[in-house]
N, C-alpha and C positions, 0 to 999 in steps of 0.2 A: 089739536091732536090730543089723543088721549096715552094714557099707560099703556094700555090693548096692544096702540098701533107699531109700541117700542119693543116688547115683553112678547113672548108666548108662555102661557101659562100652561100649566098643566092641568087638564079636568080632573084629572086624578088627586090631586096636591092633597093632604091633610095636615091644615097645620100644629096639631099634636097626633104624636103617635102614641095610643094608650093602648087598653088588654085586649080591647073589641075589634079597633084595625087590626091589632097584631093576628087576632083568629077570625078575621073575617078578609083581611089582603093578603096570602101567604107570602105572595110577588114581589111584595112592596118593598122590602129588601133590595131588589134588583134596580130600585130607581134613586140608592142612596149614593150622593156625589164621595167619593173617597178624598173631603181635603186631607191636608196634609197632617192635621191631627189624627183622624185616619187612619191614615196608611201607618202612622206612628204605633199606632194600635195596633194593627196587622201583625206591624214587624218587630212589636212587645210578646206577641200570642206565640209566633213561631220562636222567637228566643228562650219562651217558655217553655213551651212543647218541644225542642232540642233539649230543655234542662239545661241553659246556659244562665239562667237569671233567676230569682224567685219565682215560688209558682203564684203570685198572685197578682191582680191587677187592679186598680181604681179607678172608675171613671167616677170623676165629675164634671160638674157648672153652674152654672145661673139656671133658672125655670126656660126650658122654652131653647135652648143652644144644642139640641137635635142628639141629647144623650141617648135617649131610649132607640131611636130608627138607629144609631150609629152600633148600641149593642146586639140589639135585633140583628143589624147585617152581619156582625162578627160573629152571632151563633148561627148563622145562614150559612155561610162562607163556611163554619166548620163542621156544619152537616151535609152543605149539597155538593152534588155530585161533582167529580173532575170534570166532565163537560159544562156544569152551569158554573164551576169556579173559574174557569180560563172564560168563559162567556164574562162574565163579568169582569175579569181582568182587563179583557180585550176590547170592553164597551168601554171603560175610561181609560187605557193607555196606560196599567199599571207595568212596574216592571215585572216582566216573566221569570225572572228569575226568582222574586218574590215568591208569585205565583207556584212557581215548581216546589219551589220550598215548601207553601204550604201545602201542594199536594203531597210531597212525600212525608211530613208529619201524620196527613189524616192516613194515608196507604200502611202507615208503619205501625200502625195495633186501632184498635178503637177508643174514641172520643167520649168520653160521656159528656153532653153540652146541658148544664142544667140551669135556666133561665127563669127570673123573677120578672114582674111587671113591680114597679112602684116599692118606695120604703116608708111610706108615709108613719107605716106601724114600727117601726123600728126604731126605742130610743135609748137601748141599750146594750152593749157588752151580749148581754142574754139572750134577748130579742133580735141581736145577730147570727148567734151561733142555730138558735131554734130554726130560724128561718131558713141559711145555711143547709140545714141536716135537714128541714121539710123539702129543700129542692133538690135534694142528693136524692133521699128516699123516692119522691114524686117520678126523679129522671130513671131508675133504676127501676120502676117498677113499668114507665113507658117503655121502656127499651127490653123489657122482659128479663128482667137481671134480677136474680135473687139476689136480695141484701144479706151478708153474710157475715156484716160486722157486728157490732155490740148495739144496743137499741139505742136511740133518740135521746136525747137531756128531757124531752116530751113526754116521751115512754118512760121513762124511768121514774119521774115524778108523777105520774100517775099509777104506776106499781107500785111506789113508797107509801104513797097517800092512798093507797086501798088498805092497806094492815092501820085497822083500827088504832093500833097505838102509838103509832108514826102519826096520825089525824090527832087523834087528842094532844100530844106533846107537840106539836104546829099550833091548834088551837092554845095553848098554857102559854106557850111563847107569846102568841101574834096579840093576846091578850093582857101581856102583862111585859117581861122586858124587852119588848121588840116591839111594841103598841106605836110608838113615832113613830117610827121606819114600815111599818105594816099597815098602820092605820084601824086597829083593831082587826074585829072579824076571826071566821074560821075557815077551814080548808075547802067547805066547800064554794065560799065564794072568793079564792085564790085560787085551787088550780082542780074542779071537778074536773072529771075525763070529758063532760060536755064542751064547757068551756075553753079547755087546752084544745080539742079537735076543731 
């Protein structure tokens, strides 16, 4: 006998979810099991979205422990519609009360869901917040929402670093007491607008 004869597999299966499935299966959300880490998630989002907890959340894990399909279905979940959220409620037997709950968060104003693929580039503090503020901007400009707050830590360092003498006094620095921490160099091989975009 083999595995085959025990197992149904799925033709569908991919065992990583990266940026290409994600824009190439839109569905594929709808085939993630809700364990019980999960549903933990779910019922983190909706405490969130009441404002009963902080508004933030962290997933992690090991390479490979089904983070990304697990966030993917939690920004599925809080874009699609009330018929495809009870649909998937009612394919794994979640509680409906769950369920209601988070429909009436999403029915009670709009969502902005703003979704990264991967943090590979991310090694600091900074590289947080930029990232962050690129998928704020990203989701607001999808969703046709003018941004109306104050620009980027992006945008801004690239206005600062356009006036010539904000460049030069970067270059005096990065050159002389900030040479360790900088590694020499001038602004435009730190932050040109090319290279920050």
């Amino acid at each position: 006998m083999n595995y085959r004869d025990y197992f149904d597999i799925d033709p569908d299966y991919f065992p990583q979810v990266d940026k290409e499935i994600i824009e190439t299966q839109p569905d594929l959300w709808k085939k993630f099991y809700p364990h019980p880490s999960f549903v933990n998630l779910l019922k983190a989002t909706v405490s969130i979205l009441k404002r009963k907890q902080k508004l933030s959340l962290w997933v992690d894990g090991a390479y490979g422990t089904g983070k990304s399909h697990a966030v993917l279905t939690l920004k599925k979940l809080l874009e699609a519609s009330e018929e495809d959220t009870k649909a998937y409620f009612n394919k794994y037997g979640l509680d409906n009360y769950l369920c209601a709950e988070l429909t009436a968060q999403k029915n009670s104003g709009n969502i902005l869901v703003c979704h990264r693929y991967g943090s590979s580039d991310i090694s600091n503090d900074t590289d947080l917040i930029v990232a962050i503020q690129e998928g704020i901007e990203k989701a607001l400009k999808l969703a046709g929402i003018e941004n109306k707050a104050n620009t980027s830590l992006k945008d801004s360092l690239i206005r600062y670093f356009e006036n010539e003498e904000n460049s030069q006094s970067f270059d005096i620095y990065a050159a002389g007491t900030y040479r360790d921490v900088l590694g020499g160099g001038q602004v435009v091989g730190y932050f040109s607008k090319a290279e920050i975009l």
